[in-house]
C-alpha positions in Angstrom: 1.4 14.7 22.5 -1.4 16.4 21.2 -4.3 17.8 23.8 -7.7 16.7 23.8 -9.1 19.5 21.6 -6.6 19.3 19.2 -6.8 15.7 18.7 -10.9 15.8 18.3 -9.6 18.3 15.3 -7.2 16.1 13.8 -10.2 12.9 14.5 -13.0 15.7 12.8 -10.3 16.2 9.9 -10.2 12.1 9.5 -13.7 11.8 9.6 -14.3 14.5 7.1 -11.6 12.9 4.6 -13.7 9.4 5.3 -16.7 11.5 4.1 -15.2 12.8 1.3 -13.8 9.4 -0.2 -17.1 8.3 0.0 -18.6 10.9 -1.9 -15.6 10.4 -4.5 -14.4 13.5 -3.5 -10.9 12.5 -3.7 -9.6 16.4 -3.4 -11.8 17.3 -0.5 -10.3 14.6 1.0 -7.0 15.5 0.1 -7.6 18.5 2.0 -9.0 17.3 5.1 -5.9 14.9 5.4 -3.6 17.5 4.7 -4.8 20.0 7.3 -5.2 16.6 9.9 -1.3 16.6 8.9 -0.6 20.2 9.6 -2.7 19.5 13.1 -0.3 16.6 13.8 3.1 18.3 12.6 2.3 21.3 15.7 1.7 18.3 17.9 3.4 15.2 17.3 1.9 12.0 17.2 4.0 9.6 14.9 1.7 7.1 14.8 -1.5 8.9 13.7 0.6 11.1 11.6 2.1 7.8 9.6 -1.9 6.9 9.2 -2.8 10.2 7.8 0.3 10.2 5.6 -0.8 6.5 4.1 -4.5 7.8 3.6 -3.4 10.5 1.9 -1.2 8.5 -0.2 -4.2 6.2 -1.2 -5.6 9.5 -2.0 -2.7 11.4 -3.7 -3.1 7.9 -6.0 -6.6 8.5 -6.6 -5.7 11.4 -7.4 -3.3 10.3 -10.4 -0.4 13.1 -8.1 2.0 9.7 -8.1 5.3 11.8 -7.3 3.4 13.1 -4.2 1.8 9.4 -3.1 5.6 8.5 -3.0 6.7 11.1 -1.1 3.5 10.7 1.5 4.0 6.4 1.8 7.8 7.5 2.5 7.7 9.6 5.0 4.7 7.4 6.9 7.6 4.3 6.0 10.1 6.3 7.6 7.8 7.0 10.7 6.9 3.8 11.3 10.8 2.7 11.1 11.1 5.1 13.8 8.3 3.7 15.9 10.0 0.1 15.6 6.6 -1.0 13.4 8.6 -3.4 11.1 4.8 -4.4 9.7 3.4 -1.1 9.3 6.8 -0.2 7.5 6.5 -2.9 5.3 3.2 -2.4 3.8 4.4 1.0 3.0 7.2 -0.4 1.0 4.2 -2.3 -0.3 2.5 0.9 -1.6 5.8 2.7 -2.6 6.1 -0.7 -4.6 2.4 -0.1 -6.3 3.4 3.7 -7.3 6.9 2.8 -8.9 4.5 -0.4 -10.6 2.0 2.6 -11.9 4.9 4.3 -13.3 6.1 1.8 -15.1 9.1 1.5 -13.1 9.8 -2.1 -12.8 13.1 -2.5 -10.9 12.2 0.1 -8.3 9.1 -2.0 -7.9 10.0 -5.9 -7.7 12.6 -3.7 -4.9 10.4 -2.2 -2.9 7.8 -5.4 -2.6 10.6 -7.7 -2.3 12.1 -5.5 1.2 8.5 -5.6 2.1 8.0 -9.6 1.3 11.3 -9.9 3.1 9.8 -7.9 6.6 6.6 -9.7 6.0 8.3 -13.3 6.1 10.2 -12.3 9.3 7.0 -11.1 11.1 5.3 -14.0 10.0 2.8 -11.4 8.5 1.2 -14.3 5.7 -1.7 -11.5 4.7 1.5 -9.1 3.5 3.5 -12.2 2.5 0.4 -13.0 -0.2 0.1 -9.2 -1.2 3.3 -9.2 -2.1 3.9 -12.3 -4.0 0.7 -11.4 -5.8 2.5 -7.4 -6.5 5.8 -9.8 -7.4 3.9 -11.5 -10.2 2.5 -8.6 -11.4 5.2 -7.0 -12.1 6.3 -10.4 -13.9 3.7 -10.5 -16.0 4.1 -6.8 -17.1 7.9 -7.5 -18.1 6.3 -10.6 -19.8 8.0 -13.3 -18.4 5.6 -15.6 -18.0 6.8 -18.5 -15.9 8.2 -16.5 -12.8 4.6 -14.5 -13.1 2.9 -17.7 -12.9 4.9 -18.8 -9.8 4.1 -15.7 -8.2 0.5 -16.1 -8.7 0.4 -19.3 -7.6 2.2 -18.8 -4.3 -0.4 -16.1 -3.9 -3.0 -17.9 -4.5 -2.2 -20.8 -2.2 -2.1 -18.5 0.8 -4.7 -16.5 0.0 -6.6 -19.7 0.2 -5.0 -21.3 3.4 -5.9 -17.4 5.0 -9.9 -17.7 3.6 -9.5 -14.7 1.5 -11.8 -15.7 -1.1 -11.5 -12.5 -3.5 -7.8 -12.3 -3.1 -7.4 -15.9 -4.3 -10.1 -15.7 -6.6 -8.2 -12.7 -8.4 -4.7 -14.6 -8.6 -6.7 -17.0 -10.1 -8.1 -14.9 -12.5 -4.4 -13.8 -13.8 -2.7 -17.6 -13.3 -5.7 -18.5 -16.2 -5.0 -15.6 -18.4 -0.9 -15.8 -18.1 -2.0 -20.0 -18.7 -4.0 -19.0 -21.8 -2.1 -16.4 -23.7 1.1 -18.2 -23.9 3.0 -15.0 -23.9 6.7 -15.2 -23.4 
């Protein structure tokens, strides 16, 4: 475990990539994460060292460096697999879904979200549950099939609405009216 000095280092690194990101300094933040990483690597902590890893995933996306996001949501998935977090686990199958989506790869996609829809149903985790059957339907509506896309979106949007999360559902919405207008097959 780390000391208190060194874990007011990796905090100051965290709060400096926070800075960054909202300067849209996506590369300074990068950095700060990374060297939080380093930090945490000479003194374990698994569980902040998952949280940097996801961060700088979300960063690494920013960033358009998608084979390095991968890599980063893996290892944090792997960590947190290790740590007996099924949840925190699953949403990182959630973001290794949204990078294989970005690259166009389907199948590796509806795979990932549908381990992670699967982990999310067990935990009774209904936010995570309506991510991913929102992700699902995307991914539908990319490969064009319509019908499955719009049952997706619609078991989305139903939770989203039962959970009060008013710009979640409103989005589903958004994509069940333009799959319901264009007709596309």
């Amino acid at each position: 475990m780390a000391g208190p000095n060194r874990i007011e280092e990796i905090d100051a690194c965290n709060d400096a990539a926070r800075l960054c990101i909202e300067k849209r300094d996506l590369q300074g933040a990068c950095d700060a994460f990374s060297t939080g990483l380093d930090l945490l690597r000479e003194a374990p902590d698994q569980k902040r060292q998952a949280v940097f890893l996801n961060n700088l995933g979300h960063v690494l996306v920013g960033l358009d460096r998608r084979d390095e996001a991968l890599e980063r949501f893996q290892e944090a998935g792997r960590l947190c697999e290790s740590l007996g977090d099924p949840t925190g686990l699953a949403w990182q199958l959630g973001n290794v879904g949204s990078v294989y989506r970005d690259k166009e790869d389907h199948q590796a996609a509806l795979e990932s979200y549908s381990k992670a829809l699967a982990i999310f149903e067990e935990q009774d985790e209904s936010s995570g549950m309506a991510d991913q059957y929102s992700n699902i339907g995307y991914i539908h509506a990319m490969k064009r099939e319509r019908e499955s896309a719009l049952e997706w979106f619609r078991k989305a949007k139903a939770l989203y609405d039962s959970l009060g999360q008013e710009r979640k559902a409103s989005l589903a919405e958004q994509n069940i009216q333009l799959l319901t207008s264009s007709g596309n097959t």
